[in-house]
N, C-alpha and C positions, 0 to 999 in steps of 0.2 A: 641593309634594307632601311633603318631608321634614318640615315644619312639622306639613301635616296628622295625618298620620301618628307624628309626636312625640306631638301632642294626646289620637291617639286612642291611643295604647300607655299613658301618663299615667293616663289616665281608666279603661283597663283595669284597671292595676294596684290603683288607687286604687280599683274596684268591688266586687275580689276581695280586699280586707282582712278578715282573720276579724274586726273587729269591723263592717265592711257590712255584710259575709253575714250576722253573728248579727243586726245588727238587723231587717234585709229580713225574714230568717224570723221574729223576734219580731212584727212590725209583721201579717206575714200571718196569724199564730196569731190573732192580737187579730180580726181582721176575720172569720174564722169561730167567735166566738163571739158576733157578735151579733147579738139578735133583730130580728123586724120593726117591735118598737115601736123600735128605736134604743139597748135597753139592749146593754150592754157587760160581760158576768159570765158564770162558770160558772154552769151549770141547779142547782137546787139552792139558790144560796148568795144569801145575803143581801146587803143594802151596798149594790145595785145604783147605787143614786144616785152613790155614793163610786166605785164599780170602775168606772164608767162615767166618771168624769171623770179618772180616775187613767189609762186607757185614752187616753181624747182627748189629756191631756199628752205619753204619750209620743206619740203618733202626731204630735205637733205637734213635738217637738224630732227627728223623726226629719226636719222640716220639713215637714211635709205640712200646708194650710189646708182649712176646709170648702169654698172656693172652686174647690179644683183638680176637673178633668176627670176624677180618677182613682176608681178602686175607695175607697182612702186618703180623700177629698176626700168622697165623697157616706158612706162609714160616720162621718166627723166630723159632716156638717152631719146626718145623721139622729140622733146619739147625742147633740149640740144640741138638737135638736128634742127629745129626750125630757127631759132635762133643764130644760130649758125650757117643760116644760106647767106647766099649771095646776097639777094635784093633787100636784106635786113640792115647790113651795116652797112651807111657811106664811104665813097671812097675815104673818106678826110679823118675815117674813123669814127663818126660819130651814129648813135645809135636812136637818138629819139627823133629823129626824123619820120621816118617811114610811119609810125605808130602815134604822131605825134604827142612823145610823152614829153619831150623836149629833153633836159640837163634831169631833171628830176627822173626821168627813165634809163636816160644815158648811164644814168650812177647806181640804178638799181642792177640796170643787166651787166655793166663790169663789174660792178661787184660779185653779182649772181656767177658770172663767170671765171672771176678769179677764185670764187672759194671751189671750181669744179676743176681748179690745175692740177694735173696729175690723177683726176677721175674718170677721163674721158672713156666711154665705150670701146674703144679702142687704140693703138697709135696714131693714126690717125686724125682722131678726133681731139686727143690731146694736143697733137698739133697746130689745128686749127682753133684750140682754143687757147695755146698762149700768142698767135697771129692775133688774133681779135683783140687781144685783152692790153697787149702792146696799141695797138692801134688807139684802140680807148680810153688806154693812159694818157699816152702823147695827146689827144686832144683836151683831156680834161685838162694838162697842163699848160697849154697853148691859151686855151679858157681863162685860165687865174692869171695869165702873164699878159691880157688885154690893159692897155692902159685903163684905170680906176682912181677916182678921188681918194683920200686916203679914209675917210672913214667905209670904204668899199674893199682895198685893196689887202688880198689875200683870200677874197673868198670867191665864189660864184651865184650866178642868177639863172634864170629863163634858159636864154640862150647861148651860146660857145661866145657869141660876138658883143655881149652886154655889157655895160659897164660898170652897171652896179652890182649889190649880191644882195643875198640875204640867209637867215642860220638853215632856213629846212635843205635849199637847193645845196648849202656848203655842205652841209655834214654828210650828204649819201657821195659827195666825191672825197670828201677826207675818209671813208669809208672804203671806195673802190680803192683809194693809194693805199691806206695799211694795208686792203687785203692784198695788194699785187705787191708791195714791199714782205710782208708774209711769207709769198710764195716763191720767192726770190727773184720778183722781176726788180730791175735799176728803176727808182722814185728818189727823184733827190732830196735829199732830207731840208733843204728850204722849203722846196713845194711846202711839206708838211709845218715845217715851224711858223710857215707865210700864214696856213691857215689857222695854226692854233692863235696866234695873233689875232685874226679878224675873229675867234668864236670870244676870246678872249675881250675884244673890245664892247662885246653887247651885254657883257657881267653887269650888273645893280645889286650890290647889296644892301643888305637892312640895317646895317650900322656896320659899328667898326669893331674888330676883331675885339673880344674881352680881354681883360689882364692875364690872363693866361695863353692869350694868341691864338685861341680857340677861333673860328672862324664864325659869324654870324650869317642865317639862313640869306639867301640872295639867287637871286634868279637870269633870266640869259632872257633878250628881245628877240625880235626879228628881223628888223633892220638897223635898231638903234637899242640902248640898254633899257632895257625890263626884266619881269619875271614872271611871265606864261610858262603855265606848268608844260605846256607841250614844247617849247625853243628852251626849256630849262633841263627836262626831260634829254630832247635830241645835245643840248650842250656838254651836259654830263657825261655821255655815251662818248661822242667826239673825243673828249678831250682828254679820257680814260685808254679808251682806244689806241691814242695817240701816249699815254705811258704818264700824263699828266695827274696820276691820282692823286699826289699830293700839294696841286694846286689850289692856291685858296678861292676860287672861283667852283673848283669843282668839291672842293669841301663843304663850301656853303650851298652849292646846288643839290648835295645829298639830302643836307638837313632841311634846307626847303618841302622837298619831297618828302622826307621821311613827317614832316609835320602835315604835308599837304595831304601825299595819296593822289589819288585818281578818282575820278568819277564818270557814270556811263553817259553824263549828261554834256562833257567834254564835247564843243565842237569838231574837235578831230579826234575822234576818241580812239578809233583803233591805232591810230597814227602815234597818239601819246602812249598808250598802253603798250606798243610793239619798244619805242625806245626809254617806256620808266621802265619796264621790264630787265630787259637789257643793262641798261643802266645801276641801278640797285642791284643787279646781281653782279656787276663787274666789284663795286664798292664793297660786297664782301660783307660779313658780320649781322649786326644787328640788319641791314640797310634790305643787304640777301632778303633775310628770312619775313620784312615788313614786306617789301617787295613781292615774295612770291604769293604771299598769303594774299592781297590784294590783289592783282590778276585774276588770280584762283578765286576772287568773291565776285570780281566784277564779268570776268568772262564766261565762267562754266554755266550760267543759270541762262547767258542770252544763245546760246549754242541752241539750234533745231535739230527735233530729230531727226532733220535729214542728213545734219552732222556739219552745215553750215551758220555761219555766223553773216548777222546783216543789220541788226536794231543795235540802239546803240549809240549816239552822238552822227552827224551829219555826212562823215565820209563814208560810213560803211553803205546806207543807202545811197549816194550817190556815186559812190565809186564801183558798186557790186558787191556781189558776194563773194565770187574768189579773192577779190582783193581785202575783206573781211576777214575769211576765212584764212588766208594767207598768213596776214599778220597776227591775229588770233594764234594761231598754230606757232608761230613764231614768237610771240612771247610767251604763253604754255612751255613748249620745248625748252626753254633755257635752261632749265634743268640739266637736259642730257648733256650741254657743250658739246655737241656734236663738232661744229661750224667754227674754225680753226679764228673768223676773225673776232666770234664772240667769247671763246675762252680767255681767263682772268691772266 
């Protein structure tokens, strides 16, 4: 009996942590906004393809699969199902069309897709979702093989057909290839070293390594070398991702961060906060634990009791609340490593 009752006061505790609670209520906001076709979006707003898949992620690191029994479980496999019709993905493969989110949604929904390989509601559906996810691939690679000047080449922009790049539009397709190289779809391992390359050419450091080779804080541009904490944020994540943790680009983009932080006043705020999260939690150690704690100061207090997030730095009001709330939920959860492409 003592046992039991150890287990269950445990499990209490652990229920009632302000970052459960916030996620529980985040996870339910998301589930009453969406319609009966399976989209996932405020009424009104555009992207639908992208918020709908940025939706499904978190609802997935919250661990929730289309399989389960639960409310959670059937709004996944329906918001699948929408993403998954016909008139969503081009023939050419390509996804941000229809919802005009462009490359930038394109890379959310195969990624969103490749981390649900082997999730599907049924066979079925898994099938059509390594169809889509191949499809996907193949254009994002078609994308980075456009002829590009060389301070452009290896990454992406806007469009499939662009010539230039820049680091936010790169990192969600360096993102979508580990995760389909993850799940054992073919991604040729250039694709990937082309673009660690181009996140790699936008490094600035703050000086030169000390006598002991320790690496000096230094930060990552957007189309050229700087160090905004959000393309330094998304640099570090990329490049980790990619197995580069002891790259002295990404060594110096920890300690940046680790001196920076975040703040809610950040122009893209949930956007930085979705990949410093991420980020510092991949890098492990002291980097983890500054990282979580941050999050956890800057997010939990802007949460509504209706269990959505929207104040905040300039994207979350103009992008919506689900897409707030999304990413929100998504740097929260890192915790769990649910989400096969964010474990260390």
């Amino acid at each position: 009996m003592a046992v039991v009752l150890s287990i269950s006061l445990a499990f209490t505790a652990r229920a009632v942590e302000p970052v459960d609670e916030a996620l529980v209520r985040g996870v339910k906001y998301l589930l009453t906004q969406q319609e009966e076709s399976g989209i996932i979006t405020n009424k009104g707003r555009r992207n639908e393809t992208a918020m709908t898949s940025l939706a499904v992620l978190a609802l997935a690191s919250c661990g929730h699969q289309p399989t389960d029994p639960t409310p959670e479980g059937t709004a996944m496999k329906k918001a699948l199902g929408y993403v998954l019709g016909r008139d969503v993905q081009q023939p050419d493969g390509y996804f941000g069309e229809k919802d005009n989110s462009r490359m930038y949604g394109h890379g959310i929904t195969t990624l969103m897709l490749a981390e649900m390989l082997g999730m599907g509601a049924d066979t079925g559906q898994d099938e059509q979702l390594r169809d889509r996810v191949r499809k996907a691939i193949d254009l994002i690679l078609r994308a980075q093989k456009v002829p590009k000047n060389e301070k452009a080449r290896g990454g992406w922009r806007y469009l499939p057909s662009d010539t230039s790049s820049d680091m936010s539009v790169t990192v969600w397709q360096v993102m979508a290839l580990r995760a389909a190289r993850n799940a054992g779809m073919d991604v040729p391992k250039e694709a990937i070293d082309s673009a660690v390359d181009y996140i790699k050419s936008l490094y600035e450091p703050e000086g030169r390594a000390d006598k002991r080779g320790r690496a000096k804080p230094g930060g990552f541009g957007y189309q050229s070398k700087g160090n905004e904490i959000s393309t330094t944020s998304e640099g570090l994540l990329a490049l980790q991702v990619c197995g580069e943790y002891e790259a002295e680009e990404a060594l110096g983009a920890s300690e940046r961060l680790l001196r920076e932080g975040i703040r809610t006043d950040e122009r893209w705020f949930f956007y930085t906060t979705y990949y410093y999260a991420q980020g510092m939690y991949q890098r492990g150690g002291k980097y983890a634990e500054a990282g979580k704690a941050k999050v956890m100061e800057v997010l939990l207090p802007l949460q509504s009791r209706e269990g959505f997030w929207e104040n905040g730095g300039g994207d979350g009001r103009e992008a919506g609340k689900v897409y707030a709330t999304s990413m929100a939920i998504l740097s929260l959860a890192v915790k769990n490593h649910y989400l096969p492409i964010y474990q260390r």
